[in-house]
C-alpha positions in Angstrom: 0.0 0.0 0.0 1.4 3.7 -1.0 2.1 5.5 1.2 -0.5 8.2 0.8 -3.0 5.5 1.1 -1.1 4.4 5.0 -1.2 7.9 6.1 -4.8 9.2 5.0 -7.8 10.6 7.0 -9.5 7.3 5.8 -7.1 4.5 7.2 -5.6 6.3 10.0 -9.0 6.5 11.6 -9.2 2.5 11.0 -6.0 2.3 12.7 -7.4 5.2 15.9 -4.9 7.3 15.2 -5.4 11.3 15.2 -6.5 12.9 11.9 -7.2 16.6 11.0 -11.2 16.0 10.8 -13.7 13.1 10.9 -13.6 11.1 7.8 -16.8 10.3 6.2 -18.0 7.9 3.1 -22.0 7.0 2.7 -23.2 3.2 2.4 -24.8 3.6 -1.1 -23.1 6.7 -1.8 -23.4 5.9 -5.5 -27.4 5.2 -6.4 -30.4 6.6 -7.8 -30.6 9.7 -5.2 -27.8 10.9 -8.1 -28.9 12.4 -11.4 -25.1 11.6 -12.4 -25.8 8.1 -11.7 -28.8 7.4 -13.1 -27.6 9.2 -16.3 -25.1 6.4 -16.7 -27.3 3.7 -15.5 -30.4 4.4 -18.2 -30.6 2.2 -20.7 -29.0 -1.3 -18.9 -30.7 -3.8 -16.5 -29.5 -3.6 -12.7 -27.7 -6.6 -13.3 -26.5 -5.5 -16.7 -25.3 -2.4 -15.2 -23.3 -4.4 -12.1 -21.3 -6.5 -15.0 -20.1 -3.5 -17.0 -16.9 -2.2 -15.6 -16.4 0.4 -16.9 -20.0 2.2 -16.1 -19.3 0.5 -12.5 -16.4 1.8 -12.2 -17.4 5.6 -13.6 -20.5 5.7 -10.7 -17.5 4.3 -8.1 -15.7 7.7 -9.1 -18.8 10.1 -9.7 -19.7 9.5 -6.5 -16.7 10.3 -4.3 -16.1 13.0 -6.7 -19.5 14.9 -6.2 -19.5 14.0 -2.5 -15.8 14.8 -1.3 -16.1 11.8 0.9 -13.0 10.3 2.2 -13.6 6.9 0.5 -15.2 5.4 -2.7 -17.0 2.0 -2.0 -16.9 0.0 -5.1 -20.4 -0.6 -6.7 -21.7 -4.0 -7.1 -24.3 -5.8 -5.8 -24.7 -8.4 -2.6 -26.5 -10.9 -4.3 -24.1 -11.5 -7.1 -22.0 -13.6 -5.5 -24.7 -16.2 -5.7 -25.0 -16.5 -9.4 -21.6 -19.1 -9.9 -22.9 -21.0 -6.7 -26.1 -22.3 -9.1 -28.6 -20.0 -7.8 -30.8 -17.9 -10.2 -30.5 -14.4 -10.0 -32.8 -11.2 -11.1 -34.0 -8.3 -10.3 -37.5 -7.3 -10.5 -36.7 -4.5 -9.1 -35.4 -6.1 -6.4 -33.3 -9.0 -6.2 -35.0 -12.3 -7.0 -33.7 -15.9 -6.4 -35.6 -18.2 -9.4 -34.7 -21.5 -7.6 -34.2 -20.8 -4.0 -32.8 -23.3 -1.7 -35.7 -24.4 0.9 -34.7 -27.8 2.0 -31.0 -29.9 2.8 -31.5 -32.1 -0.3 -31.4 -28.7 -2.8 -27.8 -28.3 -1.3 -27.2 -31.1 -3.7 -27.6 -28.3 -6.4 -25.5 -25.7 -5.0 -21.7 -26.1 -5.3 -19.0 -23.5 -3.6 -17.3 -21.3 -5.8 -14.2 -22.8 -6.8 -13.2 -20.2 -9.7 -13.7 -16.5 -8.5 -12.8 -15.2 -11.4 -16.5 -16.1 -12.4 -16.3 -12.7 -11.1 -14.0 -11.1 -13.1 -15.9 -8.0 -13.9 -16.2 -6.9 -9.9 -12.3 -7.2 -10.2 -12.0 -5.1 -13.3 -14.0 -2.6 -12.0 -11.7 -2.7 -9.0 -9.0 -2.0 -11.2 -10.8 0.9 -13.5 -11.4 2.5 -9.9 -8.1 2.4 -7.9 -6.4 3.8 -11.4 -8.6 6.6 -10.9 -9.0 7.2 -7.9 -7.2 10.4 -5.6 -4.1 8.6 -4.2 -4.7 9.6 -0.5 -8.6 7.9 -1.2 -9.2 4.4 0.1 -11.4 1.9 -2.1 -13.7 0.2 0.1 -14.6 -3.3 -1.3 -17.4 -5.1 0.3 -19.8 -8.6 0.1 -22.9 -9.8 2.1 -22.1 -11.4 5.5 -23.1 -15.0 5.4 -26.1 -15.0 7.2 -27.4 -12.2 4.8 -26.1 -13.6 1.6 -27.9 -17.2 3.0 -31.2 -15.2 3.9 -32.0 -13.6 0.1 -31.0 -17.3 -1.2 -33.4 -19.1 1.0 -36.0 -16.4 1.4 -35.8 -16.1 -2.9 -36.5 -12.2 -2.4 -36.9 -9.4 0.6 -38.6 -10.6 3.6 -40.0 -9.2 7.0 -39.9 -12.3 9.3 -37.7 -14.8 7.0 -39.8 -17.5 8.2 -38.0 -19.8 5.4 -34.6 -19.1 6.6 -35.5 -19.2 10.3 -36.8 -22.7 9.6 -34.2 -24.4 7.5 -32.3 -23.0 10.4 -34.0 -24.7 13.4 -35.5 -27.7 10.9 -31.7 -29.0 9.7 -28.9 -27.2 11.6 -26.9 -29.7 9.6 -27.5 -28.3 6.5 -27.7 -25.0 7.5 -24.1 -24.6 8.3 -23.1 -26.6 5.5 -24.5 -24.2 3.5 -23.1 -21.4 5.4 -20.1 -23.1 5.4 -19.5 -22.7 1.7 -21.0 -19.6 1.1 -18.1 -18.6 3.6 -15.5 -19.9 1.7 -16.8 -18.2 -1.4 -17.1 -15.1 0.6 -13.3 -15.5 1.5 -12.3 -15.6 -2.2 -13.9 -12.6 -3.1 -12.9 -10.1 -0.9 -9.2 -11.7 -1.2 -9.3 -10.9 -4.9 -11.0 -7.5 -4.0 -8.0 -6.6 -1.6 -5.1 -8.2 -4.4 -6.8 -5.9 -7.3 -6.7 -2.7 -5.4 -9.2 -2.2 -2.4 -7.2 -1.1 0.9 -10.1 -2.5 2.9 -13.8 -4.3 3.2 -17.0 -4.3 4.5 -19.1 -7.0 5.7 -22.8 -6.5 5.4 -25.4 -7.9 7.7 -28.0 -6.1 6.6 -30.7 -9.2 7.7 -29.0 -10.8 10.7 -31.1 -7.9 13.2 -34.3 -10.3 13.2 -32.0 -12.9 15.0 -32.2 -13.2 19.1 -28.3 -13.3 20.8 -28.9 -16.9 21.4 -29.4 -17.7 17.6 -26.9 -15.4 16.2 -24.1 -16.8 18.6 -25.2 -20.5 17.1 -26.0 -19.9 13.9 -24.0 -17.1 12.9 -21.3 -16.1 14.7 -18.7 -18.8 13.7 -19.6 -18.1 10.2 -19.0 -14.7 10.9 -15.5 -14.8 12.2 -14.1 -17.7 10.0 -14.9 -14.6 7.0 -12.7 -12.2 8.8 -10.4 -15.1 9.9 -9.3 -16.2 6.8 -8.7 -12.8 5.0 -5.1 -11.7 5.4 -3.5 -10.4 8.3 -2.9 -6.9 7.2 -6.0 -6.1 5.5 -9.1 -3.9 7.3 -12.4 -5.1 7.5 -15.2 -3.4 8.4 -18.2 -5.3 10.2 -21.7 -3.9 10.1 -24.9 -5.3 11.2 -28.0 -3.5 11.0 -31.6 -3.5 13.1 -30.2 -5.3 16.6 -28.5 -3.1 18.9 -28.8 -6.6 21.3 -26.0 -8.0 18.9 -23.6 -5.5 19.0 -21.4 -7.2 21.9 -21.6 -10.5 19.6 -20.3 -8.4 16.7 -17.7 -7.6 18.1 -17.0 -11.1 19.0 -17.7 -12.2 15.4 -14.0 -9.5 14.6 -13.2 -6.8 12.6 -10.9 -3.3 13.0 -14.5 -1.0 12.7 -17.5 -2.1 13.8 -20.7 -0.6 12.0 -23.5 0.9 14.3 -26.4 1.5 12.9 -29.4 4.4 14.5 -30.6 2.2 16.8 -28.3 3.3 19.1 -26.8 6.0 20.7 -22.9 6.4 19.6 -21.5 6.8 22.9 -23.2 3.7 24.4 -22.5 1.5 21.3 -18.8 2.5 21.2 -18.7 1.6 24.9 -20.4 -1.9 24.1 -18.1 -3.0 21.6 -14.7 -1.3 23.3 -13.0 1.2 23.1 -10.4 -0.6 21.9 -11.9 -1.0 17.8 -12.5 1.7 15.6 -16.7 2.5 15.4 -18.3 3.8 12.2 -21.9 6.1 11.9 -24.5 6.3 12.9 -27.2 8.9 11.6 -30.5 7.8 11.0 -30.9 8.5 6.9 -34.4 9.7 7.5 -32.8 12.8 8.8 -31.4 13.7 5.4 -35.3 14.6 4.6 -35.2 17.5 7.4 -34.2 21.2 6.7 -30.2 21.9 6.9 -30.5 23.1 10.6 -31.6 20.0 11.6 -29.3 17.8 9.7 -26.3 20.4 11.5 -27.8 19.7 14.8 -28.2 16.2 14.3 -24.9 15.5 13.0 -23.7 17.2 15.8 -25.1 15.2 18.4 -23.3 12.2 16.5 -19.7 13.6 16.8 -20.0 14.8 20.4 -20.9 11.0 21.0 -17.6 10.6 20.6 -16.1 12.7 23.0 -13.4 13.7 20.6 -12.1 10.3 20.7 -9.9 9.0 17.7 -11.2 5.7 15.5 -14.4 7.2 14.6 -16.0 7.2 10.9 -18.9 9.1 10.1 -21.7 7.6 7.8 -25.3 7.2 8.2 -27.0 4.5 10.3 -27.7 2.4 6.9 -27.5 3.6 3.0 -28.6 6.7 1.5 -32.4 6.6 0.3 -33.2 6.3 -3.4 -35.0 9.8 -3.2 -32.9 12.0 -1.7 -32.0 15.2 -2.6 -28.1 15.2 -3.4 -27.3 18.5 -2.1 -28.3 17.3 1.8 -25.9 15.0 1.4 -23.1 16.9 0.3 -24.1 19.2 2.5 -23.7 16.4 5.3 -19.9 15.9 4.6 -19.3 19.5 4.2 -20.7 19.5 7.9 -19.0 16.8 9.0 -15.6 18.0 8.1 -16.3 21.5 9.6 -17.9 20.3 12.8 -15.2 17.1 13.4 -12.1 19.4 12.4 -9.4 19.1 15.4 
C-alpha cells in the first residue's frame, strides 16, 4: 500500500490514530438519489449495469467526486455472489432468487465457488477505480455477510420475518451450516481478490442478521462470521456492520473486525462503549434525517460527533445507505458539515 493510502484521513482513523477532521463515506453513496448516476445507468438492467466495468467503475468515481467523501466504495451488488454458486439471480426491481434453496437435499444443487474469477468484472471494475482514484482515497470493497447472503438465497427475495430461513435454520442445523459453510468460503475468495486488485479494505454487510435473538446469532452465525474475517489476510481492514439489533452489538464484536458498524438504533457513545474502546466505530445517523431542513441535519450530526467525546477511531456515515430519493445536495451538504464540525 502507497504511502499516501497508510497515512490518510481514511485509514488512520481505521487504525485510531489522530486525523485533521472526521472522515466520512456513505453506504450507497453511488445510487439513484444521483442524477449523475442514473444518467449512466439508463438504458442497462440492474444486473446489466453491475457487469459492466467500466459504467461500475465511472459511478464508483462520480460518486466520491461529487461528494468529497473520504472513501469510494466499489459498486456492485450483494447478491451477485450467488449467481456461480447455481442459484438464479434477477432483479424485478429487487433481487429475486428463481430457484431458492428451501430444504437440505437442494444443497445437492449448489456447489462452492471454486473459480472466482467467475467474477472477473467486480475485479475489473476494481481496477478501472483504484487507477482513478485520488491517491490519498481508500477503495472500500465489500460482500454480504453469510447470514445475509444465505437469507435472500433461502427467502428467494426481501422478507419481514424470514420464516424460510428461520426454519431451514431450526428444521436441519446440519444443512444449514453446511451451507453457510461454503457460502463462507466463497465469501473469502472474493474479498481476497478484491483486496489483491486494489481495495485497501472491506466491508461486511449484515443487513438481515437484526431479526435474530443473541442466542441464535451466537449458534447460527457467529462462527460463520468470524471464519470470514479469519481467513482474510492479516494486514487487511475489515469493516463489520450489522443492522436493526443493537442486542448484537457485543456479539459483533466477538464475530471480529478493525470497525465495527452501528447502525441508529443506538446512541454512539453507548454502542462504542459496548463494543470497546479498543476498535475503531463507524456512523451512525438515521438517513431519514437527510429529509429535514439543513439546521436539523447540523444539529443532528452534531449530536453524533459529540458521541464521541473527541475520541480518535471514529468514521462518520449514516445509520444504513442513503435513500433512493434523496435530494443530493443534503448529502453533500452532510460531509461538508461533517468536516467543519469534526475538524481538530
Amino acid at each position: 500500500m502507497t504511502p499516501e493510502l497508510q497515512n490518510s484521513r481514511f485509514l488512520k482513523t481505521v487504525r485510531r490514530e489522530p486525523t485533521d477532521t472526521t472522515p466520512i463515506w456513505i453506504m450507497r453513496q453511488a445510487g439513484r438519489y444521483l442524477p449523475e448516476y442514473q444518467a449512466v445507468r439508463s438504458g442497462h438492467t440492474f444486473l446489466e449495469f453491475c457487469k459492466r466495468p467500466d459504467l461500475a467503475a465511472q459511478v464508483t468515481l462520480d460518486a466520491q467526486r461529487i461528494l468529497g467523501v473520504d472513501a469510494a466504495i466499489l459498486f456492485a451488488d450483494l447478491p451477485t455472489i450467488l449467481e456461480p454458486m447455481g442459484f438464479e439471480l434477477d432483479y424485478q426491481p429487487g433481487p429475486q432468487i428463481g430457484n431458492p434453496l428451501r430444504t437440505g437435499k437442494d444443497l445437492d444443487r449448489i456447489r462452492e465457488v471454486e473459480d472466482i474469477d467467475a467474477m472477473s468484472y467486480v475485479f475489473e471494475t476494481v481496477k478501472l477505480v483504484r487507477q482513478d482514484l485520488p491517491a490519498d482515497i481508500p477503495l472500500i470493497g465489500f460482500c454480504g455477510s453469510p447470514f445475509t447472503l444465505a437469507s435472500y438465497a433461502i427467502e428467494g427475495a426481501g422478507s419481514k420475518n424470514y420464516i424460510h430461513t428461520k426454519s431451514l435454520m431450526y428444521r436441519d442445523p446440519g444443512a444449514w451450516h453446511e451451507f453457510l459453510g461454503r457460502l463462507s468460503r466463497s465469501v473469502v475468495k472474493h474479498l481476497r481478490k478484491q483486496l489483491e486488485t486494489g481495495c485497501q479494505l472491506v466491508q461486511l454487510f449484515d443487513s438481515w442478521a437484526g431479526c435474530l435473538s443473541p442466542d441464535d446469532y451466537r449458534e447460527y452465525v457467529l462462527p460463520h462470521t468470524r471464519s470470514v474475517i479469519e481467513a482474510l489476510p492479516d494486514d487487511a481492514y475489515v469493516i463489520n456492520f450489522l443492522t436493526g439489533n443493537p442486542a448484537l452489538l457485543p456479539l459483533l464484536r466477538e464475530s471480529g473486525g478493525d470497525v465495527i458498524g452501528l447502525d441508529w438504533r443506538v446512541d454512539l457513545r453507548e454502542g462504542w462503549k459496548t463494543v470497546g474502546h479498543d476498535v475503531a466505530v463507524q456512523g451512525n445517523l438515521d438517513p431519514v434525517v437527510l429529509f429535514a431542513d439543513l439546521d436539523s441535519i447540523r444539529q443532528r450530526t452534531k449530536a453524533v460527533l459529540d458521541a464521541t467525546d473527541g475520541r480518535p477511531g471514529h468514521i462518520f456515515n449514516l445509520g444504513h445507505g442513503v435513500m433512493p430519493d434523496m435530494n443530493p445536495d443534503h448529502v453533500k451538504a452532510l460531509v461538508k458539515m461533517v468536516h467543519e464540525m469534526g475538524a481538530r
